[in-house]
C-alpha positions as CSV (number, residue, x, y, z in Angstrom):
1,X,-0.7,-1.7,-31.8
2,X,-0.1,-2.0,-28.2
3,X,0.6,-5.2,-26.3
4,X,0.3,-5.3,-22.8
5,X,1.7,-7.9,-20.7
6,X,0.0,-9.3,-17.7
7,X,2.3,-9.0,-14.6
8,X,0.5,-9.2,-11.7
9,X,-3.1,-10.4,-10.4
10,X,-4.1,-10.1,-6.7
11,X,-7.5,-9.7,-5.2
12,X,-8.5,-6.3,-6.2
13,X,-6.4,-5.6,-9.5
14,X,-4.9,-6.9,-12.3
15,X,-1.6,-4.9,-13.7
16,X,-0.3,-5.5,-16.7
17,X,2.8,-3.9,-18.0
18,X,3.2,-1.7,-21.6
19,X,7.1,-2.3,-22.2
20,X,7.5,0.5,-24.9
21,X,6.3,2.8,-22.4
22,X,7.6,0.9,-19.3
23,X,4.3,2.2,-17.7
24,X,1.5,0.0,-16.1
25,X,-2.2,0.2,-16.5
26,X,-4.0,-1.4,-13.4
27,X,-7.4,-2.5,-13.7
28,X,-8.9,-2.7,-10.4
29,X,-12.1,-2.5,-8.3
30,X,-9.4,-1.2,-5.2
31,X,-10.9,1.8,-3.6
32,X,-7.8,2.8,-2.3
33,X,-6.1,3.1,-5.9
34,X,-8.8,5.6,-6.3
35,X,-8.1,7.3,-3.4
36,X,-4.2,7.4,-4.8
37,X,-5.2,8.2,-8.4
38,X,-7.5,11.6,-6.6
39,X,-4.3,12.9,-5.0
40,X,-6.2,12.3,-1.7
41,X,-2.5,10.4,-0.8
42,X,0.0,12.8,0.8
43,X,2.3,13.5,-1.6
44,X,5.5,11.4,-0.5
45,X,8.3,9.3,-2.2
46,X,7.2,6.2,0.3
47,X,3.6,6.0,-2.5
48,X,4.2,5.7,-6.0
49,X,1.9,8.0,-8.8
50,X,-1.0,6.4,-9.8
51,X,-2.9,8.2,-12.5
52,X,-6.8,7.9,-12.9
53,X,-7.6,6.9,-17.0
54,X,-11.2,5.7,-16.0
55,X,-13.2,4.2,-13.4
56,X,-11.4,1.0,-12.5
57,X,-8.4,2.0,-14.8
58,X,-5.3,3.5,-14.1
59,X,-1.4,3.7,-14.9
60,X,1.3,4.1,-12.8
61,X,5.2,4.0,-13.7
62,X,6.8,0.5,-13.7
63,X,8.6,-0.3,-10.9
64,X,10.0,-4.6,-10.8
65,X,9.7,-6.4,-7.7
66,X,13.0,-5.9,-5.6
67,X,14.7,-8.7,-5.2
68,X,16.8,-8.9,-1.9
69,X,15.0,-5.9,-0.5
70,X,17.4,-6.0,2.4
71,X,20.0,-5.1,0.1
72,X,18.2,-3.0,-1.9
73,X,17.3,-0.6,0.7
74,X,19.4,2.0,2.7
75,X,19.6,0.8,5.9
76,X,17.5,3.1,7.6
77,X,14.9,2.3,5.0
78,X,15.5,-1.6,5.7
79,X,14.4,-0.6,9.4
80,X,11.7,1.6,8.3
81,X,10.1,-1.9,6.6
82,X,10.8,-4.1,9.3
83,X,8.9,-1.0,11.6
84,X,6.3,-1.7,9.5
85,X,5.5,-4.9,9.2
86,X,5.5,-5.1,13.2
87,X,3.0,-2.1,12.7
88,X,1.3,-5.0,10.7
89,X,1.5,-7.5,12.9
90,X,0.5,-5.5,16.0
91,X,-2.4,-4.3,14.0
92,X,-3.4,-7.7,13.0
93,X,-2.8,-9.5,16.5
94,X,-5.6,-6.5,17.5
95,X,-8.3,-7.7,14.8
96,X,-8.1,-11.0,15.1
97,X,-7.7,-11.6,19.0
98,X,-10.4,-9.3,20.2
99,X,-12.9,-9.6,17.8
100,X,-13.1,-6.2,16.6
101,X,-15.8,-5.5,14.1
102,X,-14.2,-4.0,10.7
103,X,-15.3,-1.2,11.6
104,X,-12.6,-1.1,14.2
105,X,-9.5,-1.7,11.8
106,X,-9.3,2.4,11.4
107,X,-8.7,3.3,14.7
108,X,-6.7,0.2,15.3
109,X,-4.4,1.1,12.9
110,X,-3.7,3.9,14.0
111,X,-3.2,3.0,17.6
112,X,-0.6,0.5,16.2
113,X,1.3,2.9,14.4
114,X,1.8,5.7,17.2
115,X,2.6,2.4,19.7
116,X,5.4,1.4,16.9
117,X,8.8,2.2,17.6
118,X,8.6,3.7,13.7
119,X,6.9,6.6,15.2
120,X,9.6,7.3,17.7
121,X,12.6,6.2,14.7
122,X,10.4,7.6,11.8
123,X,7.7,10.5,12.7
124,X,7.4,11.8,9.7
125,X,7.4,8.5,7.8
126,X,4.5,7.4,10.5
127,X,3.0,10.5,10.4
128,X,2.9,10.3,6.7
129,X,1.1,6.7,6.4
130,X,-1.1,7.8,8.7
131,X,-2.7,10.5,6.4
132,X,-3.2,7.6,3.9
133,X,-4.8,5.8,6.4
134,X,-6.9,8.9,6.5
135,X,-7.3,9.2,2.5
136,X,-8.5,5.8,2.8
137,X,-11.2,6.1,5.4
138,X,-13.0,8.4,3.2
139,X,-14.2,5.0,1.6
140,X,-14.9,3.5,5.1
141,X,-13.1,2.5,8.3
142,X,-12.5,-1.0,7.7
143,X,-8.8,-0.1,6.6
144,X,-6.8,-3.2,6.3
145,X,-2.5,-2.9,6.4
146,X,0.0,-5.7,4.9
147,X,3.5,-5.4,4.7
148,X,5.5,-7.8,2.6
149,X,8.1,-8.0,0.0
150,X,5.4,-8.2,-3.1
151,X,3.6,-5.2,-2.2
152,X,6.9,-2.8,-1.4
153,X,9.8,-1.6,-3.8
154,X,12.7,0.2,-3.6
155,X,13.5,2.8,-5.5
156,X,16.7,3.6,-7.3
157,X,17.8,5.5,-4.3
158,X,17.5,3.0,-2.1
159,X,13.9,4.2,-0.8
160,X,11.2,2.4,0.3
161,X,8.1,2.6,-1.9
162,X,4.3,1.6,-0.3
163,X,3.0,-0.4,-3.7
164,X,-0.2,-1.9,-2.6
165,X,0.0,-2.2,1.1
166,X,-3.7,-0.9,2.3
167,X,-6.6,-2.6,1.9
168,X,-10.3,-2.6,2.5
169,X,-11.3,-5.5,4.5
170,X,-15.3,-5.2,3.4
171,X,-14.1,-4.9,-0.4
172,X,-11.8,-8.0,0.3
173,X,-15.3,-10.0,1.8
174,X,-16.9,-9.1,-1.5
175,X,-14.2,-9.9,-4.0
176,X,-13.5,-13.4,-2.6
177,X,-17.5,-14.9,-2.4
């Protein structure tokens, strides 16, 4: 028999870890995991795998939080992230000071990451994030971005890996009432 070990609960999905396997299973009600789990992500080492098992289930390889991401990151990669969360922060500072309807958050995001220096420093990273933003709108435009050290990874190269950093801001309404 299998035991899985619960490592992780945020507001959309709870991951819990198989050790023999070192593989996760994520139970979720994240649209944007489907969207992952469909292949509708670009195909890039910046998004890990995430395999569809059922509806609201699916696995992904393990990958631990990085501690000292700074250090765990090639330096370009460490200035890929800190692009990124300014991308974040831009695009945040737009929903909140001006009102925008959710609806907005799409076409906000998007404006923040071509303003970003990332997209000058990292087309093809940008370019990249911004067809996930794309894969994600096929569920609606009220795509929500967060960059922070629980919801990145490096890889063993020294990459910078995109866990769990879109969200839907309608799905997040719903799962806190």
């Amino acid at each position: 028999m299998t035991t899985l070990k619960r490592i992780g609960k945020g507001a959309f999905t709870t991951a819990y870890l198989n050790e023999q396997t070192q593989r996760v299973t994520l139970y979720s009600c994240d649209p944007y995991k489907e969207a992952m789990a469909w292949d509708w992500f670009p195909e890039s080492p910046l998004f890990p795998a995430v395999e569809y098992v059922e509806l609201g289930v699916y696995e992904m390889d393990y990958m631990p939080s990085t501690r000292g991401l700074k250090s765990a990151l090639q330096p370009d990669q460490w200035d890929l992230y800190q692009c990124l969360r300014a991308v974040a922060d831009i695009w945040r500072s737009n929903m909140g000071n001006n009102n925008w309807r959710h609806s907005d958050s799409y076409s906000l995001l998007h404006a923040a990451l071509d303003k970003s220096v990332g997209s000058t420093l990292f087309p093809e990273a940008i370019q990249t994030i911004k067809e996930a933003v794309d894969a994600c709108s096929n569920f609606g435009s009220d795509v929500g971005f967060e960059i922070s050290p629980r919801n990145v990874r490096a890889n063993s190269a020294g990459q910078l890996v995109l866990m769990d950093v879109f969200f839907s801001l309608n799905k997040l309404i719903e799962v806190r009432k």
